[in-house]
N, C-alpha and C positions, 0 to 999 in steps of 0.2 A: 209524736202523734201528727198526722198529717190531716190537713184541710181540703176541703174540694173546694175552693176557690174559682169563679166564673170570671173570665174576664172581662165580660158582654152583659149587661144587664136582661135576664132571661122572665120572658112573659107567662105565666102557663095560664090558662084556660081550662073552665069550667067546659063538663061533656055538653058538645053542642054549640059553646060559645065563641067557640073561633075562627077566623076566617077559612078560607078554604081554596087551595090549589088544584090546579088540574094539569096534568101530565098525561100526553097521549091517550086523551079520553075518559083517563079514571078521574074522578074527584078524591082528594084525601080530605081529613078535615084534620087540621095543624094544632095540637096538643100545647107545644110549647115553642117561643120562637126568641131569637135574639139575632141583634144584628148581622152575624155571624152565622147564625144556624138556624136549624128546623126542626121539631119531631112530628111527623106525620104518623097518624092512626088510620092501621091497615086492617080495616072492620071487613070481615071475609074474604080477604087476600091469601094467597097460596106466599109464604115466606119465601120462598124458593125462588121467587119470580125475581130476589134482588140482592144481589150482592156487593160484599163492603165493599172498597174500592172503586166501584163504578161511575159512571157520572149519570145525574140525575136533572132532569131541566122540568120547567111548569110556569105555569103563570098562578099567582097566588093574587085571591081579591078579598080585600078587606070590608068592613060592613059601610064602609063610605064610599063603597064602591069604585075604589080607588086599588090598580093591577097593578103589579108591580112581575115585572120576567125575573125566575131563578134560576141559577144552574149552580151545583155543588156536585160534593163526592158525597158516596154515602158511604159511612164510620159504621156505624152500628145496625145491627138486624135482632130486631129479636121475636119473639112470638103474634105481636102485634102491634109493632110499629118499627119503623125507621128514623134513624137520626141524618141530617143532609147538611154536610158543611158547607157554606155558602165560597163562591169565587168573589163574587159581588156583594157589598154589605147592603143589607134592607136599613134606606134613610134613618138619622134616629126623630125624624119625625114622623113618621110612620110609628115608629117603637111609641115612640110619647104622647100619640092620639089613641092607638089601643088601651095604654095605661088608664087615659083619661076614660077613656070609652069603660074599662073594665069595673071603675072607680064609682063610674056613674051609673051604669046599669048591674052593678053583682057586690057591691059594697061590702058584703062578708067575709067576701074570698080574697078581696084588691087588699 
């Protein structure tokens, strides 16, 4: 039996809850994130618009208003969203003030 094992301690977020990137003008709003990577939610996006392989860049800003620049490849497409492997890792301070942040404001779900 095999495991899906993460190597990266991964965030996910409640609809609405999570920060949010902007890449050439779109806004996404980021599903789930680990130092490492991204899943962006593609709420009325044409799929077609992005292929795996690609490179993907944006600035992502967190609710402490606090931007951070991405650039990855995008792995995965699927009906509505995208997965975005980072070149650069997002601090893990960043990672560990979200945590807090999710702990303190969604206490169900953290």
């Amino acid at each position: 039996m095999s495991e899906n094992r993460r190597e990266y301690f991964r965030i996910s977020y409640p609809k609405g809850g999570g920060p949010k990137l902007i890449s050439g003008g779109v806004t996404y709003p980021v599903m789930n994130l680990s130092e490492q990577g991204l899943l962006l939610a593609l709420p009325g996006r044409k799929t077609e618009m992005y292929t795996t392989g690609t490179v993907f860049s944006g600035s992502i800003t967190f609710h402490d208003n606090e931007s951070f620049l991405i650039i990855g490849t995008i792995t995965r497409v699927s009906e509505d969203s995208i997965a975005v492997n980072l070149r650069k890792s997002i601090p893990l301070r960043i990672i560990m003030a979200e945590q807090r942040r999710l702990i303190q404001y969604f206490p169900k779900i953290a």
